[in-house]
N, C-alpha and C positions, 0 to 999 in steps of 0.2 A: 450597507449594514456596517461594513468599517468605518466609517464615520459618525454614525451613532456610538459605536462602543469607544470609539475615541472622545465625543464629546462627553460620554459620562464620565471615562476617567477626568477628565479637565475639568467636569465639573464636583468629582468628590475631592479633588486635589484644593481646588477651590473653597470651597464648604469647609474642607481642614485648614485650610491658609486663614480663611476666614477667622476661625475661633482662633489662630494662635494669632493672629492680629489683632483680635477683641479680649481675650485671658493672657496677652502675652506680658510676662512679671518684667521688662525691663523696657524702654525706650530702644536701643538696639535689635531687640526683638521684634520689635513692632515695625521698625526699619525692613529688617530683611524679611519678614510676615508680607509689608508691602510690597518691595521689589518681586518677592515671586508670585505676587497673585498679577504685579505686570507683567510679568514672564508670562502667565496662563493665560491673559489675555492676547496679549500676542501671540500665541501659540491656538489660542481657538480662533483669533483671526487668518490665519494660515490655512488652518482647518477648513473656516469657512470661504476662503477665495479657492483651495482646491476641490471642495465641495460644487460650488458653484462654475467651477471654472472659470474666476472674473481674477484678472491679476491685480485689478486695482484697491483689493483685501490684501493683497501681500504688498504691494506699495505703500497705504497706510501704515500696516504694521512694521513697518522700515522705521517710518518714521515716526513713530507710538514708542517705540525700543528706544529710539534713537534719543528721546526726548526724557523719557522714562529712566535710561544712563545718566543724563545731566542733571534728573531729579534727586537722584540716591545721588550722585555726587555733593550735588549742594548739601542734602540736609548728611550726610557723614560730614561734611566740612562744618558745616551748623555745632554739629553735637561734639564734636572737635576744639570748639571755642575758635574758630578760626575768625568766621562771620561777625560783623558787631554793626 
């Protein structure tokens, strides 16, 4: 039953990430809109390898994070004018 009540928080945190990623008034907005609905997925990946008890859910989302850091790294350096 804690795992249902956990997936629905993650999934109305989501549902709200969502619209400030679709209504969000600035391009930075929408940056950090994205990094945290990765942050939710990785976190409902978590969820679901201790659900299941398979560790190979939380190996993935090792490396989903992992991947996910170098993403928002590049596009802040993007929007930064760094990039050409």
């Amino acid at each position: 039953m804690m795992f249902f009540y956990a997936t629905l928080l993650i999934g109305i945190a989501g549902l709200i990430t969502l619209l400030r990623l679709i209504l969000g008034p600035s391009v930075p907005d929408r940056v950090v809109a994205l990094d945290t609905m990765n942050t939710l997925v990785v976190a409902a990946m978590v969820l679901l390898g201790a659900a299941y008890e398979r560790a190979i859910y939380i190996d993935i989302a090792i490396v989903y994070a992992l991947l996910s850091y170098v993403g928002t790294l590049i596009i802040a350096k993007y929007l930064q004018g760094g990039l050409s």
